[in-house]
C-alpha positions as CSV (number, residue, x, y, z in Angstrom):
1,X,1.2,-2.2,-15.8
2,X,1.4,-5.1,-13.1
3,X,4.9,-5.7,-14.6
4,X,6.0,-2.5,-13.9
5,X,4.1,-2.3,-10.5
6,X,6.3,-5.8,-10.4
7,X,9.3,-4.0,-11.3
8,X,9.1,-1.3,-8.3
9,X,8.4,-3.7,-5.9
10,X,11.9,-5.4,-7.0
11,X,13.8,-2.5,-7.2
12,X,12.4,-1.3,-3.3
13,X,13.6,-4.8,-2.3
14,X,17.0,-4.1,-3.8
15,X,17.1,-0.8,-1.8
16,X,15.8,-1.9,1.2
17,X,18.2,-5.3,1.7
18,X,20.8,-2.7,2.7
19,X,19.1,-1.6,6.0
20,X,19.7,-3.9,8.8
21,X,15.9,-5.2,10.1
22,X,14.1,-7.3,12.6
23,X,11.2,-8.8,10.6
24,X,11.8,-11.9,9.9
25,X,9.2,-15.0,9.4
26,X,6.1,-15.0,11.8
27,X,7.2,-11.2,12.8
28,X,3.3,-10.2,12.5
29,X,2.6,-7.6,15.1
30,X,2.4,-4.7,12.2
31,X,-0.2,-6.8,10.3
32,X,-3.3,-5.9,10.8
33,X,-6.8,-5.4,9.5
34,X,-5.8,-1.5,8.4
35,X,-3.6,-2.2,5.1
36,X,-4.3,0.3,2.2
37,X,-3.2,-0.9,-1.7
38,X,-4.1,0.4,-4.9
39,X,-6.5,-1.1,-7.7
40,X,-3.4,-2.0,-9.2
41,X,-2.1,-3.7,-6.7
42,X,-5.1,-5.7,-6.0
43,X,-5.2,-7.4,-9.6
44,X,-2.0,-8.1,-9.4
45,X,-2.7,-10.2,-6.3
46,X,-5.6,-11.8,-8.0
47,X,-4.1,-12.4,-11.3
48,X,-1.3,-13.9,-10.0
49,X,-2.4,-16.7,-7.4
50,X,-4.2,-19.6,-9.6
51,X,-7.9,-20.1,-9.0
52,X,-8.3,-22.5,-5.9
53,X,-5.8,-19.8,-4.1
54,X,-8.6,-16.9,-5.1
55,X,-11.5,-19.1,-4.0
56,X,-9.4,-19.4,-0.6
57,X,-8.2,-15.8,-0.6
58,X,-11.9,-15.1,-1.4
59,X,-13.1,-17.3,1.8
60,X,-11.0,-15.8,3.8
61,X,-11.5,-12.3,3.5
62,X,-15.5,-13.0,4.0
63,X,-14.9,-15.0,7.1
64,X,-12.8,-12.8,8.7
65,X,-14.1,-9.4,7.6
66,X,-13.4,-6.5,9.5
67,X,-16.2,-4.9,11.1
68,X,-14.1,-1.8,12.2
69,X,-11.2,-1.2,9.6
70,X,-9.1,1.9,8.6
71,X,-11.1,3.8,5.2
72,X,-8.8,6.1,3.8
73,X,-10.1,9.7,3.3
74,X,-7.5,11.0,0.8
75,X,-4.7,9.4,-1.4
76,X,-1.1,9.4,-0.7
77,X,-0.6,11.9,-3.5
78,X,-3.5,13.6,-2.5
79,X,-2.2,14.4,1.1
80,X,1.1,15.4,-0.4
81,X,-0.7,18.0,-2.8
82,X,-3.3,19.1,0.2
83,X,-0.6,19.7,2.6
84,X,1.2,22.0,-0.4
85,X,-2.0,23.6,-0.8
86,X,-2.3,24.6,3.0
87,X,-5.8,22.7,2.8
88,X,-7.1,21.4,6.2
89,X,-6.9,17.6,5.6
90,X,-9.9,15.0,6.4
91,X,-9.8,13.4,9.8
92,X,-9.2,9.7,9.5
93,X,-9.4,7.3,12.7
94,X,-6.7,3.9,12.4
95,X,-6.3,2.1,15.4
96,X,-4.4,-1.6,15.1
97,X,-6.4,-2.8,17.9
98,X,-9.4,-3.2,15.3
99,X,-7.6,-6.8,14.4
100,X,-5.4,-8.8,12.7
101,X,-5.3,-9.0,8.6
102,X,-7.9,-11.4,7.4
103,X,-5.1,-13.1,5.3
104,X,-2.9,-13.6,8.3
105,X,-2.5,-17.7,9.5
106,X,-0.5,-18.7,12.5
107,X,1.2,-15.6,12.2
108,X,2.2,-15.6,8.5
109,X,1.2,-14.3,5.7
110,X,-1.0,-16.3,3.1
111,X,-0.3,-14.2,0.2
112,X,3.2,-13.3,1.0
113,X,4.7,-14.2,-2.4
114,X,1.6,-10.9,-4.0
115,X,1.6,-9.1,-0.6
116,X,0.9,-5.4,-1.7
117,X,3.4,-2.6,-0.8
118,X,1.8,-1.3,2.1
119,X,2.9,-4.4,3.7
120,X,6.3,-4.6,1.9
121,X,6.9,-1.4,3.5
122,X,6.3,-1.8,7.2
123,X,9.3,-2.8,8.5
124,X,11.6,-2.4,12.2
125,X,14.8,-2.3,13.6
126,X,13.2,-4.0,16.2
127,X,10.7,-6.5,17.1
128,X,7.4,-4.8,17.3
129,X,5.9,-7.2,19.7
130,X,8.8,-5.9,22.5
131,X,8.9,-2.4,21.8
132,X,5.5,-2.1,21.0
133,X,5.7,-0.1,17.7
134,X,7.9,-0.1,14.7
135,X,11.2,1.6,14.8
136,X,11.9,2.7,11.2
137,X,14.9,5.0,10.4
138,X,14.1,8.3,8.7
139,X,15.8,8.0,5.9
140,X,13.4,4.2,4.9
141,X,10.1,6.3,5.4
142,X,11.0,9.0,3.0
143,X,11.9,5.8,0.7
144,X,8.1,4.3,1.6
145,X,6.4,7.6,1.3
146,X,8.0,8.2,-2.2
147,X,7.5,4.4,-3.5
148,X,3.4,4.6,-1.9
149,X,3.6,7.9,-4.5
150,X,5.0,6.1,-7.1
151,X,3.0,2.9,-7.1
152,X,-0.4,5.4,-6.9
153,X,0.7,7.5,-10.0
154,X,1.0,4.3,-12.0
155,X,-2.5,3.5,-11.3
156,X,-3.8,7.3,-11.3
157,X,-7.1,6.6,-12.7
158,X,-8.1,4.1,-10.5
159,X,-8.9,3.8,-6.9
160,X,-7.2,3.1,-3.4
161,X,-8.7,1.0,-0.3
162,X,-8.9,-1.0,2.4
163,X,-7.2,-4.3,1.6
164,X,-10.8,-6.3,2.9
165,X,-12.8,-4.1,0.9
166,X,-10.4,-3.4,-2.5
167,X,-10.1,-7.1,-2.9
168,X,-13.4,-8.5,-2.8
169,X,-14.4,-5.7,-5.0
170,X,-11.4,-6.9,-7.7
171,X,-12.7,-10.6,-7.1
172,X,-16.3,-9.8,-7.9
173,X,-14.6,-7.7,-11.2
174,X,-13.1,-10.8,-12.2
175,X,-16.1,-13.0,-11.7
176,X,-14.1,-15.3,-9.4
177,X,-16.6,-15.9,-7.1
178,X,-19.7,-15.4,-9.2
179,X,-20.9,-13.0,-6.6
180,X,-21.7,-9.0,-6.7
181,X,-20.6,-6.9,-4.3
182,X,-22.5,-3.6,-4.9
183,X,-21.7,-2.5,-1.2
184,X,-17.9,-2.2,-2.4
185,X,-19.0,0.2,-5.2
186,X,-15.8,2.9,-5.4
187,X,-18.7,5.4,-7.1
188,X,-21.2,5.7,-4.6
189,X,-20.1,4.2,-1.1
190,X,-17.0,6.0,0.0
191,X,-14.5,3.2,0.8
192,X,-12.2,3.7,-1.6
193,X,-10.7,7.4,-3.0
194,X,-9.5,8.1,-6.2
195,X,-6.2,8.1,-7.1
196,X,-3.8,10.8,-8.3
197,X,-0.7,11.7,-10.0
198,X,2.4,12.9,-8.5
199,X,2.3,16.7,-7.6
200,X,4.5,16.8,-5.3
201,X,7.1,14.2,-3.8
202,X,8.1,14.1,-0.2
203,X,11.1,13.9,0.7
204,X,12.8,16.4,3.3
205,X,15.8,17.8,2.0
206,X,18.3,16.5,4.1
207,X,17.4,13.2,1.9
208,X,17.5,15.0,-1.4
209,X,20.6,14.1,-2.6
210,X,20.2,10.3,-1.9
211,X,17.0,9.9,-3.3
212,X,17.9,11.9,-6.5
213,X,18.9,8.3,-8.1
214,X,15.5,6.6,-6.9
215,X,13.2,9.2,-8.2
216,X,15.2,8.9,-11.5
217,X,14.8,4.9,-11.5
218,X,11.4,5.5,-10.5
219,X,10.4,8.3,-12.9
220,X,11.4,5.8,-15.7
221,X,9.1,3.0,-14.5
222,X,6.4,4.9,-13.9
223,X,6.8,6.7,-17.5
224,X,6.4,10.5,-15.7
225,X,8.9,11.9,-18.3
226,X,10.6,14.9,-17.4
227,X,11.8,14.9,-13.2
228,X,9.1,15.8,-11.3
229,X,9.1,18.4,-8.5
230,X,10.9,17.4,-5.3
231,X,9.1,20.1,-3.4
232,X,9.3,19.2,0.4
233,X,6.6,18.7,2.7
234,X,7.0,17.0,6.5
């Protein structure tokens, strides 16, 4: 599956290279302590970076631990199917001012070459350091929000987390510290929620027609079979 979760990450590039953007190297205002990835996504980081860049990865992340960090409450896929469902949905607290990324180093990013999607996807038209916030056109968001769908159906019965939390818990599983981390238990602790398959994709129907070739791309490398339901949902 890390191939395929390769293979997205490729074809979002690909997609993506044809909006005009401000992030460039040391563009770091959007990275902070509050990136989400999937289970997936964390062994591919972990997998791919040889040993002495886990035991640094691993040192990092301990050092720099954040104390106040954004815990996700429900899935991607689970806020598209709650919001279909007319269910109230969880209150979650994110605030950037928590910190900077624990992997971040003189503004750049140490894993860059395995960075997960959440940080593929957060991109400007403009430098988020003048305006303040990132300026993302409408029409790249539905892209992200579908891709953050895609990439969580492909690991469906796993988990999602904090970046801090779901990586030392995929270190510890791969023994590459030697260490336990029962605080970062996904069964009894609540930092991490369980993953889902696509109910529901969002995408408003104004994008519809432009996404219809995406969906099919990513219906095939995700192995969903038939199209699945492009039922809207803002």
């Amino acid at each position: 599956m890390i191939d395929r979760l390769n293979d997205i990450y490729e074809l979002y590039d690909r997609i993506i290279r044809s909006t005009a953007l401000a992030c460039g190297p040391g563009c770091a205002g959007c990275c902070t302590c509050n990136v989400i990835l999937t289970g997936l996504e964390a062994r591919m980081i972990t997998d791919r970076l040889p040993s002495p860049r886990r035991e640094i990865l691993h040192a990092a992340i301990t050092h720099g631990f954040p104390a106040k960090r954004y815990i996700p409450k429900m899935s991607t896929n689970g806020f598209a199917r709650l919001c279909m469902e007319d269910v109230d949905l969880p209150e979650e607290e994110n605030d950037p001012a928590w910190g900077n990324c624990p992997l971040l180093e003189n503004d750049l990013c140490t894993i860059y070459d395995v960075r997960p999607f959440g940080c593929r996807a957060m991109v400007s038209e403009t430098h988020c350091r003048e305006t303040g916030s990132a300026q993302m056109p409408p029409w790249v968001l539905t892209v992200n929000n579908v891709f953050l769908q895609a990439i969580e159906h492909l690991d469906q019965n796993g988990h999602s987390g904090n970046l801090s939390d779901m990586l030392l818990l995929t270190l510890s599983e791969n023994a590459v510290t030697g260490q336990e981390h029962q605080n970062h238990d996904p069964k009894n602790k609540g930092l991490f929620v369980k993953n889902e398959s696509i109910k529901y994709l969002m995408i408003p129907p104004e994008h519809r027609a432009r996404m219809a070739p995406i969906v099919r791309n990513l219906s095939h490398l995700i192995n969903t079979g038939p199209e699945t339901d492009h039922s809207n949902h803002r």
